[in-house]
C-alpha positions in Angstrom: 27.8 2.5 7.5 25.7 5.2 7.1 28.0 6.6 4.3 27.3 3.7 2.3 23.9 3.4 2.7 23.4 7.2 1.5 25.6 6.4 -1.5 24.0 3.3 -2.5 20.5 4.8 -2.0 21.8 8.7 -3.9 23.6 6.9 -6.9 21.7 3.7 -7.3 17.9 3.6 -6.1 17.5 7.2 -6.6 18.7 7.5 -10.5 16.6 4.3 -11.3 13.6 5.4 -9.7 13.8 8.5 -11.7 14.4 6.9 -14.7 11.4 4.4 -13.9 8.9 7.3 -13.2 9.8 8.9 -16.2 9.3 5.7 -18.3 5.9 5.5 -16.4 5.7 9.2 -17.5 6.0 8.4 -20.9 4.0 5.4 -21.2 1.0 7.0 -19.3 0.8 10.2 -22.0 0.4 7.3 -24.7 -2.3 5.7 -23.1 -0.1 2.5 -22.1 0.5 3.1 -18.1 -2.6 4.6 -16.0 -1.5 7.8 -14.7 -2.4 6.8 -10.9 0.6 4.7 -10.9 3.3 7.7 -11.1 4.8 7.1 -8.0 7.6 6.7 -5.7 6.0 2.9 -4.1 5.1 1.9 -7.6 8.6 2.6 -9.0 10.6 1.2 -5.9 8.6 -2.2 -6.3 10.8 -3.9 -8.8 13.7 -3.0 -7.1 12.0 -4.2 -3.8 11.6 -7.6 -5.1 15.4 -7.6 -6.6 16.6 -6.8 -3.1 14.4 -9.5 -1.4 14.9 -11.9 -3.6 18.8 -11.2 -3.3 19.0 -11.3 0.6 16.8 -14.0 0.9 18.5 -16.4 -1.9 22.1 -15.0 -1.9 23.8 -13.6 -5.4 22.8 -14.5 -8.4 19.3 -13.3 -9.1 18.4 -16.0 -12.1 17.0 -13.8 -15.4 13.7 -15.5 -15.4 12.8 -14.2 -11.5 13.6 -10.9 -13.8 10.9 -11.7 -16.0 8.7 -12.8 -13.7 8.5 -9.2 -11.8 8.5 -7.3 -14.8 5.7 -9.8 -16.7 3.5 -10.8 -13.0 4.0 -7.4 -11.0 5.0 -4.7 -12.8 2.9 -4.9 -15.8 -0.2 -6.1 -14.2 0.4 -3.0 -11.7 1.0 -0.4 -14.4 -1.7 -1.2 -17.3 -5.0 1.0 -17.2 
């Protein structure tokens, strides 16, 4: 079990939160994202939710929850 746990986390959590951090990255050197927010916990939150929402309400995670996180959390978290 381990295994798959350091595969899913190495090839799947790791590579997006990269990618996340450098969009964060980007957005904060045009003024758009506050700098303070360059981190691991802020760019493991969406992600977070994805995987709550998934264990708690089975497959299927509905497009508007989606929006919801991106539009209620994530952007509220990220702005200056």
């Amino acid at each position: 079990m381990r295994g798959i746990h350091e595969a899913v986390r190495e090839r799947v959590f790791a590579p997006y939160r990269e990618l996340f951090l450098a969009a964060l990255a980007r957005g904060a050197a045009k003024g758009e994202v506050d700098p303070a927010v360059l981190t691991p916990v802020v760019a493991n939150t969406g992600p977070a939710m994805l995987v709550h929402r998934y264990f708690l309400e089975g497959p299927g995670i509905p497009d508007d929850f989606i929006v919801d996180v991106v539009d209620q959390v994530l952007l509220r978290m990220v702005r200056p």
